[in-house]
N, C-alpha and C positions, 0 to 999 in steps of 0.2 A: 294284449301284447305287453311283454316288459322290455325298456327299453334301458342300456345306459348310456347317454354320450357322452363322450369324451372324459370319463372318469380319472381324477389326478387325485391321489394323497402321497404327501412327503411327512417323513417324520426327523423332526431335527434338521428339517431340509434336505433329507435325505430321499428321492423320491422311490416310494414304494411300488404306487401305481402310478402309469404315466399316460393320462389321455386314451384310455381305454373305451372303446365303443362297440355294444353288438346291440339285434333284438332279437327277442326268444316268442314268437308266434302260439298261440293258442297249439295244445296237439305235440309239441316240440321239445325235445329235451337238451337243452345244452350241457354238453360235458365239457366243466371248465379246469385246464389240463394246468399244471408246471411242478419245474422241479420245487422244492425246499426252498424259501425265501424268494418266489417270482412274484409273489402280492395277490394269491389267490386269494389269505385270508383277510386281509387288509377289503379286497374287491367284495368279499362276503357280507363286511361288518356294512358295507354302504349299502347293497343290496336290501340289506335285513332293517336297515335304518337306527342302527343302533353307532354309525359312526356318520359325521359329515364329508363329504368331498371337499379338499378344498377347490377345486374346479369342477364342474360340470356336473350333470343332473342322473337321476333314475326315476322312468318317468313306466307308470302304468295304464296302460289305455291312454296314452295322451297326457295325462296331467300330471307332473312333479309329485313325488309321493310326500314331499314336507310341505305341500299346500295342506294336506290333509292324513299325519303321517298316521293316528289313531286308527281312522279308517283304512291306511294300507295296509295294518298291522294286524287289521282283523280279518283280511282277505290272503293273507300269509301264512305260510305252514314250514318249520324251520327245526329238520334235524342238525344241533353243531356239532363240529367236531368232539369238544372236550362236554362231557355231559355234565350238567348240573345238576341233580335231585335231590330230595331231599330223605335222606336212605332211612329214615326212621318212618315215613307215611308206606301205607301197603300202597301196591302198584294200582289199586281201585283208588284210592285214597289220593292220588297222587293226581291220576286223570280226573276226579271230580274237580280237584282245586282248579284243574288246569281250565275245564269245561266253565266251570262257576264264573273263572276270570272272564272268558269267554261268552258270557250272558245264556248262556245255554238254558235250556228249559231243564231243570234235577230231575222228573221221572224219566223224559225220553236219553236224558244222559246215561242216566244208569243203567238204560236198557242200549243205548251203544256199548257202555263199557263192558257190560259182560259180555254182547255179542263180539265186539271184535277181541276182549281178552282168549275166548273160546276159541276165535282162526287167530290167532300168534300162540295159539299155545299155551296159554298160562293164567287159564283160568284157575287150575286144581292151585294157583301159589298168588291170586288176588289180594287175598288179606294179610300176608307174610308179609313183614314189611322188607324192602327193599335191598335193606344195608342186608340181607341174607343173597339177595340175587345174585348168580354171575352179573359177567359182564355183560354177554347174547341176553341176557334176561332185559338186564337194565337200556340197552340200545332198543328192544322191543317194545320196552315204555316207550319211550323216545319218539318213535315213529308213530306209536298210537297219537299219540298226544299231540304230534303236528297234524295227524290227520282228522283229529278226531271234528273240527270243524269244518268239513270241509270248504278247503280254502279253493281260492283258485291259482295261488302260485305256490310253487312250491320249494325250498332249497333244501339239499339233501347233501351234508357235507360230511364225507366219508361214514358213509349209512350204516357199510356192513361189518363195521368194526365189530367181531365179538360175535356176531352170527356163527351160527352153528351154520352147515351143509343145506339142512331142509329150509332153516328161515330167510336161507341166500339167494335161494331158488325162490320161493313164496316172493321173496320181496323185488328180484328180477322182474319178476311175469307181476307185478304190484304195480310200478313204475312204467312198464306199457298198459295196462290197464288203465291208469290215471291222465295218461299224456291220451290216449283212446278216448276219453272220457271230457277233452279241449281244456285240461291242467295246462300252465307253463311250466315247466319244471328247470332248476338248474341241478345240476350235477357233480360235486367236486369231488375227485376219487383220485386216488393213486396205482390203483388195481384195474391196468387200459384191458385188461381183457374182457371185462366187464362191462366198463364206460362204451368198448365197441360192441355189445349187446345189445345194450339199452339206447342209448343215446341217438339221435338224430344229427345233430351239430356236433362240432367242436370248437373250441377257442381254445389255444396253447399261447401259454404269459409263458415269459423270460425274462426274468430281471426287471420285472414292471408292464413290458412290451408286451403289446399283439405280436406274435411270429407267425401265428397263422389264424382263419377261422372262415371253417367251409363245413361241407358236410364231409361224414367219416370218408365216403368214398372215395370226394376231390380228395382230400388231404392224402388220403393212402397212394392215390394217383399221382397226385405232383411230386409227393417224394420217390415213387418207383417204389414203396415196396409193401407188401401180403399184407403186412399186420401194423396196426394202430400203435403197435412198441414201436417196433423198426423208425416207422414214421416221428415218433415222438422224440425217438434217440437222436435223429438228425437235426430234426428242427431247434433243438436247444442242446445243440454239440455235447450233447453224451459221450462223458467219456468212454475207450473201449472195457465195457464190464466185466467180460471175462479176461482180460488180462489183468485188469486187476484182482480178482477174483483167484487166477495163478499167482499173480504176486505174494498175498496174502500164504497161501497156503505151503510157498517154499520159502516164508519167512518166519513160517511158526516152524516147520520143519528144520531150519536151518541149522548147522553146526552148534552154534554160538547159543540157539535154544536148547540144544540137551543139556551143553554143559552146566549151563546156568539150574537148568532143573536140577542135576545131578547134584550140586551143590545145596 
């Protein structure tokens, strides 16, 4: 079980995240929800143990992961959002290093990489290096390469960026397979039609805050309404989108834009 209690970071004193607390159960996918600036990425960097709290703990099976943060990190598996690589290594090339870091055995590695380069797709472009891939190419490293150990947690922070149609689906049905399979997984997405696919849980941050964290159901339920938007809209007073959305579009239209064009 991964746990965090009471999670605080401020920056400049400013608080980011404020006393945040949930656990994600073996089998269990939390989708952890907010708009722009709620401290989803702030709550990630402690997660992943790459940032300190200044208050309170993330604890795995019971024990503080900075008793032992080496060993947490090897039971970790961490898509980010901004991808890092290094576009000159081929995407084989790239998973060795990643695997090598990982103490991996070299014959049984190379024989994952090719097996999983084969189901993502891209074995025929293994040796190509990188800096040639899209972007769907490059995210599909990504996800090899956190999984390639497998770990038993897992963070997947906006996955399907860059995904083609087929490798969105693959990776849908990937993510119940793994959580089937008693992964922990977290989930940060922006795309709820998804997050209410996959996901188990939910946790929605506003402005640092818990506003909510139940399962998809409850949540849909206390708000009164069908879909995991709806719900989401409310809980962090969304403004109304389609009027704005009219706004916009009878201000590019308006008078004062042709003439300006015209000129």
């Amino acid at each position: 079980m991964l746990e965090a209690r009471r999670l605080t970071k401020s920056y400049s004193g400013i608080p980011a995240v404020k006393e945040v607390s949930f656990q994600i159960r073996r089998g269990e996918v939390l989708g952890y929800l907010g708009p722009n600036g709620s401290g989803k990425s702030t709550t990630v960097k402690m997660l992943t143990g790459l940032m300190d709290p200044d208050h309170g703990h993330v604890l795995l099976d019971g024990a503080d992961i900075r008793g032992d943060l080496p060993g947490y990190k090897r039971r970790l598996g961490y898509v980010p959002e901004e991808p890092n690589l290094y576009p000159y290594l081929s995407g084989a090339e790239y998973l060795m290093l990643v695997g090598g870091l990982r103490g991996m055995d070299r014959n049984a590695l190379r024989e994952k990489i090719d097996r999983l380069m084969r189901l993502f797709s891209l074995y025929t472009s293994r040796l190509a290096p990188m800096v040639s891939y899209s972007k769907g190419m490059r995210q599909r490293v990504l996800i090899m390469a956190a999984l390639l150990h497998d770990p038993d947690v897992l963070i997947f922070d906006e996955p399907l960026s860059g995904l083609d149609v087929t490798s969105a689906a693959v990776f849908r049905n990937l993510v119940h397979e793994l959580a089937a399979s008693g992964k922990v997984i977290v989930y940060c997405s922006h795309v709820l039609e998804v997050v209410e696919k996959v996901c188990t849980h939910v946790l929605v941050l506003n402005r640092g805050v818990c506003v909510a964290h139940d399962s998809i159901e409850s949540i849909r339920g206390t708000a009164d309404y069908r879909s995991l938007e709806q719900s989401f809209a409310t809980l962090v007073n969304e403004p109304d989108t389609q009027a704005i959305a009219a706004e916009i579009v009878e201000c590019i239209s308006s008078h004062a834009g042709h003439t300006a064009a015209a000129r």
